[in-house]
N, C-alpha and C positions, 0 to 999 in steps of 0.2 A: 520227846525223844523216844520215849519208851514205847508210846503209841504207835511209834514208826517200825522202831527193832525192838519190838519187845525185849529181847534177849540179853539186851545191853542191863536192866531193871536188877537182874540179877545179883549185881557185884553192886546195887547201889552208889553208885558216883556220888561223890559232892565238889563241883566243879569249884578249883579255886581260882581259876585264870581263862577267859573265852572273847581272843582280840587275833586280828589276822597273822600270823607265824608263831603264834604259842599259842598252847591249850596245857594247863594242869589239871589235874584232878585228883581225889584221895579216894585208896578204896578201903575201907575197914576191915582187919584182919576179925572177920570172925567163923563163928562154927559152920554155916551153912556153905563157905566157897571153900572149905577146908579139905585136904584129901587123907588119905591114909595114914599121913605120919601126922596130922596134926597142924602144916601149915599149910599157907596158901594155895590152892589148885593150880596150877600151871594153865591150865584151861582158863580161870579167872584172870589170867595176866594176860593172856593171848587176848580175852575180851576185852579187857579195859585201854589195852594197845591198838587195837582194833577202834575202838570208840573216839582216843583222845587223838589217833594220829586222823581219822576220818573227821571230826571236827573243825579239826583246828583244818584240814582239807579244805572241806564245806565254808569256814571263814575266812576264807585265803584266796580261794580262786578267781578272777575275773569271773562278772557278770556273763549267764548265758554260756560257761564250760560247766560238763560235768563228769565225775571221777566213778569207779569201780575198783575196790582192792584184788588184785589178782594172786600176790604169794604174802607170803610172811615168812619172812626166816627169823629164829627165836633161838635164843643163848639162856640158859637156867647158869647161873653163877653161885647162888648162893640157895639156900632154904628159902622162905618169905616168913619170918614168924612177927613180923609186928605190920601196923596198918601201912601201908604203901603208897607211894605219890608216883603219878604216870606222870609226865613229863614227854609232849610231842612240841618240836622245835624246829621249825620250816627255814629260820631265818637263813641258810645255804644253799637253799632250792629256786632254781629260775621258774618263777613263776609264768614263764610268759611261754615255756616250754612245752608245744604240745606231744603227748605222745607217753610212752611209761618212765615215772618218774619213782623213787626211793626216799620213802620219807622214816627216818630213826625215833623210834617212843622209847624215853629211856627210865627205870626205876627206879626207886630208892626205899628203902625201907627207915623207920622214923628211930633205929641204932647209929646210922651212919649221916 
């Protein structure tokens, strides 16, 4: 993966779920994704949302379709101060639908 998007390397994934309409993953709250006050970069969540919703994409879609993410809209609700689990969840989405679809990656941090 990394080979492909470098970029994703970053936030170090470690995938805990990869089957067609779920993908999880965990990202480690540590120094290097960290921003100015100390927790998680916003940036880092946009990446690892970016990765697990594209996955679980890439694991879902019929044979011979292919996808490009075009927007993201992004809600910050809380700080991120402990390790985080992404969470992308297709099972609401018609797959069979061609054309711009809306896929939800949603967070949790390991307090709640």
């Amino acid at each position: 993966m990394s080979s492909q998007a470098p970029y994703f390397s970053t936030i170090d994934p470690q995938f805990v779920c990869v089957k067609p309409g779920h993908v999880e993953a965990i990202i480690k709250n540590r120094k290097k994704i960290h921003n100015h006050l100390g927790t998680v970069h916003a940036a880092a969540m946009c990446n690892a949302a970016e990765l697990v919703g594209g996955i679980m994409t890439d694991v879902t879609l019929p044979d011979k379709r292919r996808w490009i993410p075009s927007a993201m809209n992004v809600k910050y609700l809380v700080k991120a101060k402990t390790d985080l689990r992404a969470v992308a969840d297709g099972s609401g989405i018609d797959w069979s639908t061609v054309g711009e679809t809306f896929r939800l990656v949603v967070f949790w941090d390991f307090n709640s």
